[in-house]
PQR file of N, CA, C, O and H, with PARSE charges and radii, in Angstrom:
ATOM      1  N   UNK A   1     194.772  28.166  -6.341 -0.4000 1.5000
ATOM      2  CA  UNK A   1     194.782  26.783  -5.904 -0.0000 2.0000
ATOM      3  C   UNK A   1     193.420  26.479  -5.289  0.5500 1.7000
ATOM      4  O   UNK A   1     193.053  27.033  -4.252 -0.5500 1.4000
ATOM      5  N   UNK A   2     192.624  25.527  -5.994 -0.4000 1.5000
ATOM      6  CA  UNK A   2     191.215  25.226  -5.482 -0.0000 2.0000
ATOM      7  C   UNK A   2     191.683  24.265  -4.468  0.5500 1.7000
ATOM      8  O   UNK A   2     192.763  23.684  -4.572 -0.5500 1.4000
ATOM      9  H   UNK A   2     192.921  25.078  -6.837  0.4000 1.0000
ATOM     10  N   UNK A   3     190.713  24.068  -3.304 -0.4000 1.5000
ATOM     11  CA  UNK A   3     190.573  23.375  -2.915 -0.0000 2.0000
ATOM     12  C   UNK A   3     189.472  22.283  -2.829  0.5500 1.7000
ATOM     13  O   UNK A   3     188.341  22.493  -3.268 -0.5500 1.4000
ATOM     14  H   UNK A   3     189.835  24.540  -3.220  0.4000 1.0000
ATOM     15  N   UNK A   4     189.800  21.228  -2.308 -0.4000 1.5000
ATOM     16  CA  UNK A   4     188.482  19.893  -2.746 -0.0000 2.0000
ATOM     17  C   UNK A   4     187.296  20.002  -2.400  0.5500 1.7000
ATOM     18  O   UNK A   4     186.477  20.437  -3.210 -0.5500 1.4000
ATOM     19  H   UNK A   4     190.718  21.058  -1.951  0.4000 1.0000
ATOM     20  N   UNK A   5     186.854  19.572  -0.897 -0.4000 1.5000
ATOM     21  CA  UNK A   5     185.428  20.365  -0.878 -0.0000 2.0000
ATOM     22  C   UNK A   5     185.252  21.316   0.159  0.5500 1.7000
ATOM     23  O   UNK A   5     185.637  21.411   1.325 -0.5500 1.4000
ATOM     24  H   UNK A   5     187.519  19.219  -0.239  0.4000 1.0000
ATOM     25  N   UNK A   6     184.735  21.818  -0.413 -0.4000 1.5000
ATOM     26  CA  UNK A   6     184.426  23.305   0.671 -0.0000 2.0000
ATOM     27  C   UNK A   6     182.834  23.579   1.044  0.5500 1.7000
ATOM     28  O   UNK A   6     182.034  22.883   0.418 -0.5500 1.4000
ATOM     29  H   UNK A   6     184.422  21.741  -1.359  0.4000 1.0000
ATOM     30  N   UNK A   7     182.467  24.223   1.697 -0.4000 1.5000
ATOM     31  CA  UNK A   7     181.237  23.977   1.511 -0.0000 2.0000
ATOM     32  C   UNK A   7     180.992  25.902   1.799  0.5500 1.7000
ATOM     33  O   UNK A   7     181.339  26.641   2.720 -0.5500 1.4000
ATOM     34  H   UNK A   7     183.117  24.788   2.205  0.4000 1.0000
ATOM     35  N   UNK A   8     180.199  26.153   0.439 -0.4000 1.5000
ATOM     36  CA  UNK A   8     179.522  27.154   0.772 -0.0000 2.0000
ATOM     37  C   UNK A   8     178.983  28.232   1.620  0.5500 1.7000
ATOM     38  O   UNK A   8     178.311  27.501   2.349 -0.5500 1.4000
ATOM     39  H   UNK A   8     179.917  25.553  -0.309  0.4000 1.0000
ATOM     40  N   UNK A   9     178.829  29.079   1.947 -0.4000 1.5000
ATOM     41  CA  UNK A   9     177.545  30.123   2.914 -0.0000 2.0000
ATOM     42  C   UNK A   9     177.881  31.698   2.547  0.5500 1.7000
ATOM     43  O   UNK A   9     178.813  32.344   2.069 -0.5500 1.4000
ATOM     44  H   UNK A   9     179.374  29.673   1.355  0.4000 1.0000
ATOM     45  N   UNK A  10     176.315  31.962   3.156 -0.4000 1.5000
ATOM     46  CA  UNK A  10     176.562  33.707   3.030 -0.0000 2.0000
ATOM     47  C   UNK A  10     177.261  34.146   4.049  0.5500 1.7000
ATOM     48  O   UNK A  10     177.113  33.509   5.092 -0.5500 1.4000
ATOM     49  H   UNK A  10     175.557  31.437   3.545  0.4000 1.0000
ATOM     50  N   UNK A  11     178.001  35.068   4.067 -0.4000 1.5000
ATOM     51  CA  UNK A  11     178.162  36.023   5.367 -0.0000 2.0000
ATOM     52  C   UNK A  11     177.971  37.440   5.355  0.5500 1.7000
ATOM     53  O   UNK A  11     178.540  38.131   4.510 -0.5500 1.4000
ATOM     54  H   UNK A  11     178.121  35.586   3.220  0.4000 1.0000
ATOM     55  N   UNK A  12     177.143  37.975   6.307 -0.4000 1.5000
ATOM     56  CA  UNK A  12     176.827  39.500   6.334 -0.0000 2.0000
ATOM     57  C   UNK A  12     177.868  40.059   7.405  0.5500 1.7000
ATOM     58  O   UNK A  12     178.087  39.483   8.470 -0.5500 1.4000
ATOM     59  H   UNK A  12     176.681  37.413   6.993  0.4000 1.0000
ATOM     60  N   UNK A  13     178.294  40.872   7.133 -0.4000 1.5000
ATOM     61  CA  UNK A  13     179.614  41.815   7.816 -0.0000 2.0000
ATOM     62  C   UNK A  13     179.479  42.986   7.872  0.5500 1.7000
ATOM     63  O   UNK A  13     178.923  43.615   6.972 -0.5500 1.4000
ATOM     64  H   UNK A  13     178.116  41.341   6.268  0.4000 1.0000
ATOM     65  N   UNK A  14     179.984  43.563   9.003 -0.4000 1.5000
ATOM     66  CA  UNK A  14     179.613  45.384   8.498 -0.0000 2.0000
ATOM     67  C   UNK A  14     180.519  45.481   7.742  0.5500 1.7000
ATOM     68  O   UNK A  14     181.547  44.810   7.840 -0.5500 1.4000
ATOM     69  H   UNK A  14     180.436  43.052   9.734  0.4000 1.0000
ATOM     70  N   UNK A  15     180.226  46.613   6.562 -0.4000 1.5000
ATOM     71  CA  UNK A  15     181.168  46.974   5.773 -0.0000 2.0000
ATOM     72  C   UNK A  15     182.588  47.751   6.203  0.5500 1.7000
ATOM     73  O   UNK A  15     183.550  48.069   5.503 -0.5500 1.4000
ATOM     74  H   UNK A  15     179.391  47.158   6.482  0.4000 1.0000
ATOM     75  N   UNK A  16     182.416  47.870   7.171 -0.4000 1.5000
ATOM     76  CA  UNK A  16     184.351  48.457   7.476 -0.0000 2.0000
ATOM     77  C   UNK A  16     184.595  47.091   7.988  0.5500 1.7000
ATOM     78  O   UNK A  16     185.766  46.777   7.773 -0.5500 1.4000
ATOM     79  H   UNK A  16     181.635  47.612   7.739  0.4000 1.0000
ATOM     80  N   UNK A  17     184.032  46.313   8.488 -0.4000 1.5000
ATOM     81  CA  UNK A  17     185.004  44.935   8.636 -0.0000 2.0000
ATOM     82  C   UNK A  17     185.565  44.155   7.385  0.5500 1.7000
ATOM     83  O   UNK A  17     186.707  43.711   7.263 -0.5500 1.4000
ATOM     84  H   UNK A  17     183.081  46.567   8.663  0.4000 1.0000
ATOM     85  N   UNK A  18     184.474  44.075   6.434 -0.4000 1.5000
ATOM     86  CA  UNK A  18     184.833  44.033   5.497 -0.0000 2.0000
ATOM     87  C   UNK A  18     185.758  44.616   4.761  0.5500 1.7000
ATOM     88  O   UNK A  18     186.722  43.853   4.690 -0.5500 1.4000
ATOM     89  H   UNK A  18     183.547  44.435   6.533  0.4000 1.0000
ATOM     90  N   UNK A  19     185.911  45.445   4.268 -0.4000 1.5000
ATOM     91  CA  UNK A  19     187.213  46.995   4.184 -0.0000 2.0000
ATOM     92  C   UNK A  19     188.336  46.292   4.690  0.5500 1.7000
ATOM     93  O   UNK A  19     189.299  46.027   3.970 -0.5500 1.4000
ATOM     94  H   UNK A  19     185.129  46.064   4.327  0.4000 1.0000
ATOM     95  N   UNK A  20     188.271  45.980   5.873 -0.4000 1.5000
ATOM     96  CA  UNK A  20     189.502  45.815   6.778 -0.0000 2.0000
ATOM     97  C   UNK A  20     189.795  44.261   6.260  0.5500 1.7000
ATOM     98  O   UNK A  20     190.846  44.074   5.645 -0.5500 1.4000
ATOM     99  H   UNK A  20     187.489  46.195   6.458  0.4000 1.0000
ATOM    100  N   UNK A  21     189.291  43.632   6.389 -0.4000 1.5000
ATOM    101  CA  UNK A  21     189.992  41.913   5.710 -0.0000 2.0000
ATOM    102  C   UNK A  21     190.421  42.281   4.468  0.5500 1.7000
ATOM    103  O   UNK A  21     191.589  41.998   4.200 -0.5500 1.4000
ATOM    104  H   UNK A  21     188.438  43.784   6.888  0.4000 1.0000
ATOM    105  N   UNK A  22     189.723  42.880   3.588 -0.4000 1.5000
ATOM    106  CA  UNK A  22     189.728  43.257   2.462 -0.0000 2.0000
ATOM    107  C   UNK A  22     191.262  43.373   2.608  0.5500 1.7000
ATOM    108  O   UNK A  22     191.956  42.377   2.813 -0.5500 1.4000
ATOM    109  H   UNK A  22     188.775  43.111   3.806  0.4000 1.0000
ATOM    110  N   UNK A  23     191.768  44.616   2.495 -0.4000 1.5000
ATOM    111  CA  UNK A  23     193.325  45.119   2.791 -0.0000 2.0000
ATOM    112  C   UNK A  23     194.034  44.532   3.303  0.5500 1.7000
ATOM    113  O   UNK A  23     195.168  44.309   2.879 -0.5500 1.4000
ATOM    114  H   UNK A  23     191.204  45.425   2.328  0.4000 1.0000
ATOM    115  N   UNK A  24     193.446  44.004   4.644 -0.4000 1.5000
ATOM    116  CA  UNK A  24     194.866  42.860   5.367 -0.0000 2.0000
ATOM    117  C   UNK A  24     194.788  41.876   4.075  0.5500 1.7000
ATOM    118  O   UNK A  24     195.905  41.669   3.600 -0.5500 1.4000
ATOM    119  H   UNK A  24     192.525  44.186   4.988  0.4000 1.0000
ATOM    120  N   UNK A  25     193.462  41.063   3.234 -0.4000 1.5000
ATOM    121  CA  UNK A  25     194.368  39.851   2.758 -0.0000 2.0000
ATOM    122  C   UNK A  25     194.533  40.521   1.516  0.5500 1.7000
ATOM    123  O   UNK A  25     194.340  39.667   0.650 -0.5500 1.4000
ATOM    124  H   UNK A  25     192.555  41.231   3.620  0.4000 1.0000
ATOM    125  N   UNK A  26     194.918  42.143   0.733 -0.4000 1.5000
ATOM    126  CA  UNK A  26     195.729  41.648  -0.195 -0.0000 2.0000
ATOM    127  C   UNK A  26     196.884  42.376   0.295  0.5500 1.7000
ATOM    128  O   UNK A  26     197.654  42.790  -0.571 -0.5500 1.4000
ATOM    129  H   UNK A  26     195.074  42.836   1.436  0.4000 1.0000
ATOM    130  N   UNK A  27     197.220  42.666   1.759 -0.4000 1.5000
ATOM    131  CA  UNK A  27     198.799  43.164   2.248 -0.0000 2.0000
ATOM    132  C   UNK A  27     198.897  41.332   2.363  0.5500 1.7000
ATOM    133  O   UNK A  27     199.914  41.437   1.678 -0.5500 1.4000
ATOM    134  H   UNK A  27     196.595  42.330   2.464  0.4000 1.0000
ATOM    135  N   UNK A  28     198.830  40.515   2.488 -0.4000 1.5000
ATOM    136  CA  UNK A  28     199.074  38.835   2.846 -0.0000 2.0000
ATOM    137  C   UNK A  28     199.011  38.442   1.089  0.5500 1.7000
ATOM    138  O   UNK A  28     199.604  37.365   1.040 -0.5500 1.4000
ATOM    139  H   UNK A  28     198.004  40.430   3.045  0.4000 1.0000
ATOM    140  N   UNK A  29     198.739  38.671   0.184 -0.4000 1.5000
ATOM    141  CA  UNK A  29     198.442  38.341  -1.269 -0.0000 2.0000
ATOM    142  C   UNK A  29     197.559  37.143  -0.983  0.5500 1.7000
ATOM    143  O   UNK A  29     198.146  36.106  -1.292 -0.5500 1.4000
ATOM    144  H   UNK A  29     198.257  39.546   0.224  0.4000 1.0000
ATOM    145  N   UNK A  30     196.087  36.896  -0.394 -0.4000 1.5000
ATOM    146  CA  UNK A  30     195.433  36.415  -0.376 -0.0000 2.0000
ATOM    147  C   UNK A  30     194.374  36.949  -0.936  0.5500 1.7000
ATOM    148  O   UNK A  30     194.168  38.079  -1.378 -0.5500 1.4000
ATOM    149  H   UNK A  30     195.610  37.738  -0.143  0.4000 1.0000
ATOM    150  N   UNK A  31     193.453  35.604  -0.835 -0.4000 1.5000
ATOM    151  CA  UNK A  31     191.705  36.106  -1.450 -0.0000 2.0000
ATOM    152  C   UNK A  31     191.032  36.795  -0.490  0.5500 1.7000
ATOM    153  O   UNK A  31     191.598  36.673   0.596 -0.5500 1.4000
ATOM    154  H   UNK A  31     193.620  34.686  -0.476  0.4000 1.0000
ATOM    155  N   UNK A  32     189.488  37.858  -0.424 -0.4000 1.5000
ATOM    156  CA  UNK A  32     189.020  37.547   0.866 -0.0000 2.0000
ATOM    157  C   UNK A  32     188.575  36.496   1.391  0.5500 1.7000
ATOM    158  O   UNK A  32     188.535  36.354   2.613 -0.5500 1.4000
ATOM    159  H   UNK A  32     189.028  37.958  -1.306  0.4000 1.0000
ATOM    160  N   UNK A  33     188.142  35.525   0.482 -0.4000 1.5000
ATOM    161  CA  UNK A  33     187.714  34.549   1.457 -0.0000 2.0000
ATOM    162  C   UNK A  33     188.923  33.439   1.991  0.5500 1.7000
ATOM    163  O   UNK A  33     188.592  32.561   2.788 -0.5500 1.4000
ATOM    164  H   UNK A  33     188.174  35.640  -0.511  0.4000 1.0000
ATOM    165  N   UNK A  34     190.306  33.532   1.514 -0.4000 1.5000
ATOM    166  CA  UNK A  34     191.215  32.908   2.031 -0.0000 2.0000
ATOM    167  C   UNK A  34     191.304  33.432   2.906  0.5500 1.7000
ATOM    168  O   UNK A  34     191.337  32.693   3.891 -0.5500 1.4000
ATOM    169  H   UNK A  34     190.575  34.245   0.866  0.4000 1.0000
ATOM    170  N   UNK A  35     191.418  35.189   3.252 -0.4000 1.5000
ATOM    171  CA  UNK A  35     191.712  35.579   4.409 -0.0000 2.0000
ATOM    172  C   UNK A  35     190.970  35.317   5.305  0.5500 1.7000
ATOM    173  O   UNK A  35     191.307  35.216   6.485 -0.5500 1.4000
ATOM    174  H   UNK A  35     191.391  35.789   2.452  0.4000 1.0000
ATOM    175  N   UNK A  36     189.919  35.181   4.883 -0.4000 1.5000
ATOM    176  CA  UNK A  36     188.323  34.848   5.937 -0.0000 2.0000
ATOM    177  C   UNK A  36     189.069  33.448   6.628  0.5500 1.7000
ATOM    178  O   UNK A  36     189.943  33.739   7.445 -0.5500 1.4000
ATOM    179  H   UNK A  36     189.646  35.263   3.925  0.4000 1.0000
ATOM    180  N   UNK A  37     188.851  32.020   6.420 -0.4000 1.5000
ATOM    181  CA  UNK A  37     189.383  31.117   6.540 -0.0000 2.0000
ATOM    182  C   UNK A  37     190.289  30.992   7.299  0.5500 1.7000
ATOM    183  O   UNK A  37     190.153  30.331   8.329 -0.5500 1.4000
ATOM    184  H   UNK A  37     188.141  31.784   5.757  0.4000 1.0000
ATOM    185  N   UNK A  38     191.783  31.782   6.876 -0.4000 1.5000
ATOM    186  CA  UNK A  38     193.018  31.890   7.830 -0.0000 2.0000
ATOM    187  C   UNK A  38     192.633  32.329   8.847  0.5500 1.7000
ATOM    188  O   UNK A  38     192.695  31.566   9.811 -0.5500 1.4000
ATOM    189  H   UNK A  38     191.894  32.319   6.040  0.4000 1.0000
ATOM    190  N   UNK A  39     192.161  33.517   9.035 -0.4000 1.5000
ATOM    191  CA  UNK A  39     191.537  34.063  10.564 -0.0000 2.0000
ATOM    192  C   UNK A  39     190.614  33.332  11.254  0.5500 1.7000
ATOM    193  O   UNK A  39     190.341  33.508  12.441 -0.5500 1.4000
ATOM    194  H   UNK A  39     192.110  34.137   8.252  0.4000 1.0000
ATOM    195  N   UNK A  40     189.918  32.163  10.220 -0.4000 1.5000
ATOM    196  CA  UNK A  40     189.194  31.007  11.603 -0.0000 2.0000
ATOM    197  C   UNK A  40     190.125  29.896  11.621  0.5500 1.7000
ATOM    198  O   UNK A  40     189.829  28.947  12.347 -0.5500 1.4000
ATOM    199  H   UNK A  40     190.140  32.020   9.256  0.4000 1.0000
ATOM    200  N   UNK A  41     190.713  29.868  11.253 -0.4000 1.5000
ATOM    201  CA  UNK A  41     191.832  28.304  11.440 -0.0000 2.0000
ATOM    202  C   UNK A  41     192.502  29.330  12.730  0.5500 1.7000
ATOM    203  O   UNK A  41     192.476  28.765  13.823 -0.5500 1.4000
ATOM    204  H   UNK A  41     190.953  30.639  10.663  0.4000 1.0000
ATOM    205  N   UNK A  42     192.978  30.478  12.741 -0.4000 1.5000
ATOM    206  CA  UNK A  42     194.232  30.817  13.535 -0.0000 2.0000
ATOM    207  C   UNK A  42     193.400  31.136  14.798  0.5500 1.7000
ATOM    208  O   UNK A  42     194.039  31.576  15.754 -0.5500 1.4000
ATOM    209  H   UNK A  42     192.999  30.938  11.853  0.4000 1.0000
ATOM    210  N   UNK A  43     192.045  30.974  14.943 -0.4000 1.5000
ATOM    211  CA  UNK A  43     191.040  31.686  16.260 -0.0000 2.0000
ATOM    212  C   UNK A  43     191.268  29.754  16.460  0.5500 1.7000
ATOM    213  O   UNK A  43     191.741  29.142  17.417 -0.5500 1.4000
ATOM    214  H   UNK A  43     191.525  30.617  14.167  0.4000 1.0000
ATOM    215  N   UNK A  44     190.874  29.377  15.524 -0.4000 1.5000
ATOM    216  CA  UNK A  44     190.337  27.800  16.032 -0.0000 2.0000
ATOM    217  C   UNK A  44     192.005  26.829  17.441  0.5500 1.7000
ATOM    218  O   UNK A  44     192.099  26.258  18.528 -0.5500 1.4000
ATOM    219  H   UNK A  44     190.489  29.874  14.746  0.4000 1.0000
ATOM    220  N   UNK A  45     192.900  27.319  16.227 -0.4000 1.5000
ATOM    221  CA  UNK A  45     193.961  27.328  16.847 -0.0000 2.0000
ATOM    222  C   UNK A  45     194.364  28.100  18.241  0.5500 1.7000
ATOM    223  O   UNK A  45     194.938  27.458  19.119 -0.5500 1.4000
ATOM    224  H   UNK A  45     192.823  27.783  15.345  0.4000 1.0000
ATOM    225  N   UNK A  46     194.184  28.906  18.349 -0.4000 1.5000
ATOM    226  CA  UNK A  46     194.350  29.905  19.161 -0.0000 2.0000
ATOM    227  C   UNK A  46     193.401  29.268  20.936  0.5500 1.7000
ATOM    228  O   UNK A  46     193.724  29.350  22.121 -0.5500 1.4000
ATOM    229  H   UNK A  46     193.717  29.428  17.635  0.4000 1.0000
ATOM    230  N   UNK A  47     192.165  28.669  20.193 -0.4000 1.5000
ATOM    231  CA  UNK A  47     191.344  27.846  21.485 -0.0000 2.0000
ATOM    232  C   UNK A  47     191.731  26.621  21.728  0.5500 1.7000
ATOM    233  O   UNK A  47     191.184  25.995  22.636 -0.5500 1.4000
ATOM    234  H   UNK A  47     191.902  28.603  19.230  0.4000 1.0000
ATOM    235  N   UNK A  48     192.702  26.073  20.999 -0.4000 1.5000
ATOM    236  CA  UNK A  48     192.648  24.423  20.927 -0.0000 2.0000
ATOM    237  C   UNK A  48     191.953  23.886  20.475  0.5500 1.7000
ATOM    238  O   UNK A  48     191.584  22.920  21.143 -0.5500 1.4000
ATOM    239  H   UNK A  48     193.147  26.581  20.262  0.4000 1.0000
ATOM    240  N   UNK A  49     191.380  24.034  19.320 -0.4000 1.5000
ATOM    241  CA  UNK A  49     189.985  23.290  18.845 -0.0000 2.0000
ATOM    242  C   UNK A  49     190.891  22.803  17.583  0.5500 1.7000
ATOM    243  O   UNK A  49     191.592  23.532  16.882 -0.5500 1.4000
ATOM    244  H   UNK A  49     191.680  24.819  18.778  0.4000 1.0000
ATOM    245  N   UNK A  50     190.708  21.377  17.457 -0.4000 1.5000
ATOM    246  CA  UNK A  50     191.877  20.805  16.159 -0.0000 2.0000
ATOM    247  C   UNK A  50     190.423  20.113  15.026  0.5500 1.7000
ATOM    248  O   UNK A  50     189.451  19.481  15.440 -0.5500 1.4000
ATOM    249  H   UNK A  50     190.138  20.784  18.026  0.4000 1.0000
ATOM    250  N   UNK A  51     190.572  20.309  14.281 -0.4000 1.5000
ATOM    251  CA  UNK A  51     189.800  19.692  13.045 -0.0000 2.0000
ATOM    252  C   UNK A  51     189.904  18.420  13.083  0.5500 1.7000
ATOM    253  O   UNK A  51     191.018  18.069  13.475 -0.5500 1.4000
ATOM    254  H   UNK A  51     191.362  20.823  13.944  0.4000 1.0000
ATOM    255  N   UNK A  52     189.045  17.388  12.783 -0.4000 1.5000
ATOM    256  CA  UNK A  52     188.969  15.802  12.486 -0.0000 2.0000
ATOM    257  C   UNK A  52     188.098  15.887  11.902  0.5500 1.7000
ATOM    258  O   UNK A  52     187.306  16.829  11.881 -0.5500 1.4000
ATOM    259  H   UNK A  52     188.141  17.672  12.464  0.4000 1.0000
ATOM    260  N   UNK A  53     188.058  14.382  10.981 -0.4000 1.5000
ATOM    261  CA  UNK A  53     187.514  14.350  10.127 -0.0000 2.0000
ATOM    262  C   UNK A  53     185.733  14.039  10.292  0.5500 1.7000
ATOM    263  O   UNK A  53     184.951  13.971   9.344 -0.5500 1.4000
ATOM    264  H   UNK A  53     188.701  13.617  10.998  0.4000 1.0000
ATOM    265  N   UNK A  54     185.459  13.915  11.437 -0.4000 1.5000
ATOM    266  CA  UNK A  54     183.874  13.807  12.243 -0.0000 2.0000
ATOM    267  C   UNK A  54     183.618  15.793  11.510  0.5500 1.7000
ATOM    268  O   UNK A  54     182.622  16.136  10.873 -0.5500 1.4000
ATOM    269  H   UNK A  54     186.095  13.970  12.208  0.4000 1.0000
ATOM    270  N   UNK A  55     184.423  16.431  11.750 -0.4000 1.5000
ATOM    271  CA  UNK A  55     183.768  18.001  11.215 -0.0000 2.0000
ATOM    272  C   UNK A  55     183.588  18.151   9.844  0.5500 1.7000
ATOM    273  O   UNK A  55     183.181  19.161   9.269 -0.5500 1.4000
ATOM    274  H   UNK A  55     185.232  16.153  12.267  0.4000 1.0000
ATOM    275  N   UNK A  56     184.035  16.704   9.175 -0.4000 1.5000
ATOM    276  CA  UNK A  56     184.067  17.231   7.520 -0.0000 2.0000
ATOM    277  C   UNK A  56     182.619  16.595   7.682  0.5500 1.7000
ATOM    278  O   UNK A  56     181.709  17.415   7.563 -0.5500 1.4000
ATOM    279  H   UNK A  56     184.366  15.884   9.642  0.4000 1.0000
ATOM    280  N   UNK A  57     182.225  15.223   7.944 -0.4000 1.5000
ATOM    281  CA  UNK A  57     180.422  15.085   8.340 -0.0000 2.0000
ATOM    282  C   UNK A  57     179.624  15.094   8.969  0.5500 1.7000
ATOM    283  O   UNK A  57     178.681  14.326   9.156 -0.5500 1.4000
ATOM    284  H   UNK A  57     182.965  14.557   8.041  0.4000 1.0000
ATOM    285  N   UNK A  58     180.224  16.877   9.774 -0.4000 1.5000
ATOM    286  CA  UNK A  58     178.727  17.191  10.040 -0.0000 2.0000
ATOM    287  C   UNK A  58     177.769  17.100   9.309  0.5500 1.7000
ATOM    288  O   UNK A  58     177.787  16.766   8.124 -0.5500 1.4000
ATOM    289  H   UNK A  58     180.991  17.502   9.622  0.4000 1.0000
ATOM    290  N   UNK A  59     176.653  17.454  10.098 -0.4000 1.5000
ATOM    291  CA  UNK A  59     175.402  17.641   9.122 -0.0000 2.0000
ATOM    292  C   UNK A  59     175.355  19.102   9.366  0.5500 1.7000
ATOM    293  O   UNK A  59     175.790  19.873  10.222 -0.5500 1.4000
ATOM    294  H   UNK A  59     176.638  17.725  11.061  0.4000 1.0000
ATOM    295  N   UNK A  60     174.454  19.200   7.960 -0.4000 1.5000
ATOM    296  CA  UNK A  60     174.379  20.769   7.565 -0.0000 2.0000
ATOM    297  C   UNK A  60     173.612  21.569   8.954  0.5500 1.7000
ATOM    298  O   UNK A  60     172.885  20.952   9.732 -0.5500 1.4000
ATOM    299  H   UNK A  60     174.101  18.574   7.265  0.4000 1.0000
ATOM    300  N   UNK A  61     173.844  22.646   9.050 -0.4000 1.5000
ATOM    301  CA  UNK A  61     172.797  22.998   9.921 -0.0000 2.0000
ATOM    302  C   UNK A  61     172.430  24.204   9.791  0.5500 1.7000
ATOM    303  O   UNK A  61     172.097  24.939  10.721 -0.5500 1.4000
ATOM    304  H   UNK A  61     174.435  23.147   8.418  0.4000 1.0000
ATOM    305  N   UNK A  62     172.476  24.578   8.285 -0.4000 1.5000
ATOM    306  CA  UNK A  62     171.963  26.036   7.949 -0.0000 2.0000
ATOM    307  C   UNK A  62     170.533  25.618   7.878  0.5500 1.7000
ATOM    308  O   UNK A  62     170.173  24.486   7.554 -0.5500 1.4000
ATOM    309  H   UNK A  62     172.746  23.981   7.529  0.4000 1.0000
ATOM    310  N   UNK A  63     169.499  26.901   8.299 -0.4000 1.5000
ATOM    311  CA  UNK A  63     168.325  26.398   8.341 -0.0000 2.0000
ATOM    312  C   UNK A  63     167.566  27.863   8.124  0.5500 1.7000
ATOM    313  O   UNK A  63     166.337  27.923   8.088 -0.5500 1.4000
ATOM    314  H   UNK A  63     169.791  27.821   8.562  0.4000 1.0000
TER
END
């Protein structure tokens, strides 16, 4: 299931962290990068920080 827009980036990880999402998302039958995602929605959640739509236009700020 794609989703609409997403926006891109690299991420560098140590490789046993990697390893480790790896396995948790296919014990969850997820992607890694779905699993990536779920684990920042559930941190974002976890602080009270709620998404609106001002975060879909930010501006970029990879630099």
């Amino acid at each position: 299931m794609a989703k609409k827009d997403v926006k891109p980036f690299l991420l560098r990880l140590d490789p046993r962290v990697h390893a480790a999402v790896q396995r948790w998302a296919e014990e969850d039958l997820r992607s890694l990068n779905g699993q990536i995602e779920f684990i920042l929605r559930q941190a974002l959640v976890k602080r009270g920080v709620k998404l609106t739509d001002a975060d879909e236009k930010a501006p970029d700020t990879d630099t």
